[in-house]
C-alpha positions in Angstrom: 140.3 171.2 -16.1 137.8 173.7 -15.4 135.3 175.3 -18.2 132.0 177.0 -18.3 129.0 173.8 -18.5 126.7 176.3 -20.1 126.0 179.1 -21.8 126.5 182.4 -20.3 125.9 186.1 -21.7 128.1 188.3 -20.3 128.4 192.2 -20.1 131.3 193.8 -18.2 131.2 197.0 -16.9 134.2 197.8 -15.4 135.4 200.9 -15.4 138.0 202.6 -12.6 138.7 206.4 -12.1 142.2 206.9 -12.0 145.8 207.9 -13.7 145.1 205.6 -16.8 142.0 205.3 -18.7 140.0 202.2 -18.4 137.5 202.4 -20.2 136.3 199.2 -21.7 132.7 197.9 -21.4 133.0 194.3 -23.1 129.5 192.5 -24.4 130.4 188.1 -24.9 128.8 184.8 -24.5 130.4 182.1 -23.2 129.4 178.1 -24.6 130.3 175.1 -23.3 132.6 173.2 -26.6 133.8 169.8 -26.6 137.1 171.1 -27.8 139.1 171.0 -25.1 140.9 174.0 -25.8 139.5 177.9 -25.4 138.1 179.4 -28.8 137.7 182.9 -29.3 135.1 183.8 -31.5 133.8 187.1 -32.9 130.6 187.9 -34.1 130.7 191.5 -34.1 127.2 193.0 -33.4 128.7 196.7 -35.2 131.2 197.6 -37.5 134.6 199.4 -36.9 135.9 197.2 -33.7 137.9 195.4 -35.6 141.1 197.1 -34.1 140.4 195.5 -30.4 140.6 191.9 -31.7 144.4 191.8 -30.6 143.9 193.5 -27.3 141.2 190.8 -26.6 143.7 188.0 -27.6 146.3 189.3 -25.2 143.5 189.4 -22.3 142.7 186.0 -22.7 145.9 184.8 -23.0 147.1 186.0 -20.0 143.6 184.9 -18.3 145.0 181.6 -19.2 148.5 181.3 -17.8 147.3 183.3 -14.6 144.8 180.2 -14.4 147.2 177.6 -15.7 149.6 178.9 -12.9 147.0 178.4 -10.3 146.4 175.2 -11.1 143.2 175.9 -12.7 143.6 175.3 -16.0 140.8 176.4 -18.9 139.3 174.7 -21.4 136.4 173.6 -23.1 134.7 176.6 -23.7 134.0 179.0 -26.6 133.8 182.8 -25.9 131.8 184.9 -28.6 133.0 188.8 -28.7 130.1 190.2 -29.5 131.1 194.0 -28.3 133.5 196.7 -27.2 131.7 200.2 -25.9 134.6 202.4 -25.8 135.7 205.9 -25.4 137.7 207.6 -28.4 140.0 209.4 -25.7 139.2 207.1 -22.5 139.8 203.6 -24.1 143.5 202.2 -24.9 144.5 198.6 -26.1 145.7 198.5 -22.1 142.1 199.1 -21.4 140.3 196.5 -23.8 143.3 193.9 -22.2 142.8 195.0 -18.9 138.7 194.7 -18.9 139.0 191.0 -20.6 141.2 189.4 -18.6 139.0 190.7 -15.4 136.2 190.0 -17.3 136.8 186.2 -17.4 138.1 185.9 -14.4 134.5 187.0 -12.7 132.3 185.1 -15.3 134.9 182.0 -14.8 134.4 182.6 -10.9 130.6 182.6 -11.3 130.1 180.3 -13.5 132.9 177.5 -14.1 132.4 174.1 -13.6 134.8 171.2 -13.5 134.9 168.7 -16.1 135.3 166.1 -13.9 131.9 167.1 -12.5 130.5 167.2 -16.2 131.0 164.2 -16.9 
């Protein structure tokens, strides 16, 4: 199982010119847990973002079975949203999912660990 062996503060920037908005800059820290699942957290750092919270579910879910289909399974590790910077015509929920599944995939690339090697 892989998870991230320390704590990591993370701002995604992401954005693509094209057909569909995609606007999405997501602020989050992710902690190493000793529950061996994923939490998601939020500690909101302003008001009024509520409305994202299922959008950020639905990117880390599918973050998860695209890494439990690899082989690459998550876990361990507790992700605090602490921000979404959006755009009141450029930003969508497709957007907010989009960003946070990219999101952890990078952060997860450049900074997972193996719990074997955690140990």
């Amino acid at each position: 199982m892989w998870r991230i062996s320390s704590t990591v503060n993370i701002e995604h920037r992401f954005k693509i010119d094209g057909g569909r908005p995609l606007f999405a800059w997501l602020d989050f820290r992710l902690m190493p847990s000793e529950d061996p699942r994923v939490i998601l957290t939020f500690v909101w750092v302003e008001h009024g973002k509520e409305h994202w919270e299922t959008a950020i579910h639905e990117g880390l879910n599918r973050f998860l079975d695209n890494r439990r289909e690899a082989g690459k399974e998550v876990g361990y590790t507790r992700i605090e949203m602490q921000r979404v910077i959006s755009h009141p015509i450029d930003t969508d929920e497709y957007a907010v999912r989009y960003n946070m599944t990219r999101a952890l995939e990078e952060a997860f690339r450049n900074h997972e660990s193996n719990t074997e090697s955690v140990a």
